[in-house]
N, C-alpha and C positions, 0 to 999 in steps of 0.2 A: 504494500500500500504506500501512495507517495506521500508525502510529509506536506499537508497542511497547513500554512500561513495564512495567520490573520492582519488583516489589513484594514486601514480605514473604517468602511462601514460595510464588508464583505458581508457582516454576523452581525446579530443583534443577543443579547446578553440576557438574561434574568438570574435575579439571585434567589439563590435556594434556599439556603440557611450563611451563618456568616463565614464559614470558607469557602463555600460550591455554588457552581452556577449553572446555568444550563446554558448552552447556545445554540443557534437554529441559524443555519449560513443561506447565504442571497439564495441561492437554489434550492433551497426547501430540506435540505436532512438536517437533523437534528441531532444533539449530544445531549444526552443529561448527568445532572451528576458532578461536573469535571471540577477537579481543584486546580487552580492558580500556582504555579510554582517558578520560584525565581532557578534557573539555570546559572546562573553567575551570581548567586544573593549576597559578594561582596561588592563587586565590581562594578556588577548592572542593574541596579535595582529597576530600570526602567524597559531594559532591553531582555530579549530572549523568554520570555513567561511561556512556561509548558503547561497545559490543560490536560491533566490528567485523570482517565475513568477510575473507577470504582478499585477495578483489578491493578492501580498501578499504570496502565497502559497510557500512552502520551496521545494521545486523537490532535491537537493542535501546537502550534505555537505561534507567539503574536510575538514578531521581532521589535515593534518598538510601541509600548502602551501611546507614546503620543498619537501616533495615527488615528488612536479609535478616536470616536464620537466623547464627547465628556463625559456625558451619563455613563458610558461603557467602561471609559477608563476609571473613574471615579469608580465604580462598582469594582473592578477586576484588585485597584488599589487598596480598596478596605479588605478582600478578600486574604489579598497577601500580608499588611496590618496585621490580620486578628492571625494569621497562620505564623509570622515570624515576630510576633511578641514576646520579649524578653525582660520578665518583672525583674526591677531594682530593688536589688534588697538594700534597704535602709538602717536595721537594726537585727542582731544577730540575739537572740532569747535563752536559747541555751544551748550546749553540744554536748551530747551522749555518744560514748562508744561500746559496743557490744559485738563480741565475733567480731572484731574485726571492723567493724560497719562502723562510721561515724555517723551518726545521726545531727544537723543545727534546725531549732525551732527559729523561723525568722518570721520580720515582718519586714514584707515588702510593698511598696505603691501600689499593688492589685491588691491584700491585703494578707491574712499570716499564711506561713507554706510551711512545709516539711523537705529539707532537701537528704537526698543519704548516698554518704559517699564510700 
């Protein structure tokens, strides 16, 4: 199967829930399901986004979110948002260690977590 680029306004978006979207391209087939994923998520946050199904499979990629329509890009960018959020821990509560396993109670911006390292 040939690899897929999204361009411009080829596809029209809807959002699923807030990592997955569906898209439905100018000629009528349809994707559902697909996650947003940065290919380069140091380098390119804007370029190379892979839409990938359910099973992992890659159905798209949009070489540069500017081309889309606003509304499309705006949606594909919160989608990546809520997928590469990374809470700041601000205060460290306490560290247990047990077998091995370190365990810190923290509290971070999104609010307390458990990390174990």
């Amino acid at each position: 199967m040939a690899r897929i680029y999204v361009e411009n306004d080829m596809a029209r978006f809807t959002r699923k829930d807030i990592t997955h979207v569906d898209m439905e391209l100018f000629g009528g087939k349809t994707f559902e399901n697909l996650e947003p994923r940065r290919l380069f998520p140091m380098s390119g946050k804007d370029k190379y986004i892979t839409l990938l199904d359910e099973e992992g499979v890659e159905q798209a990629v949009i070489r540069d979110l500017k081309t889309l329509p606003k509304d499309a890009r705006q949606m594909i960018e919160s989608c990546l948002q809520e997928y590469y959020l990374i809470p700041k821990v601000e205060k460290i509560l306490n560290i247990e260690e047990k077998f091995g396993v370190v365990a810190l109670n923290v509290e971070t911006d999104r609010g307390p977590a458990r990390i174990e390292l």
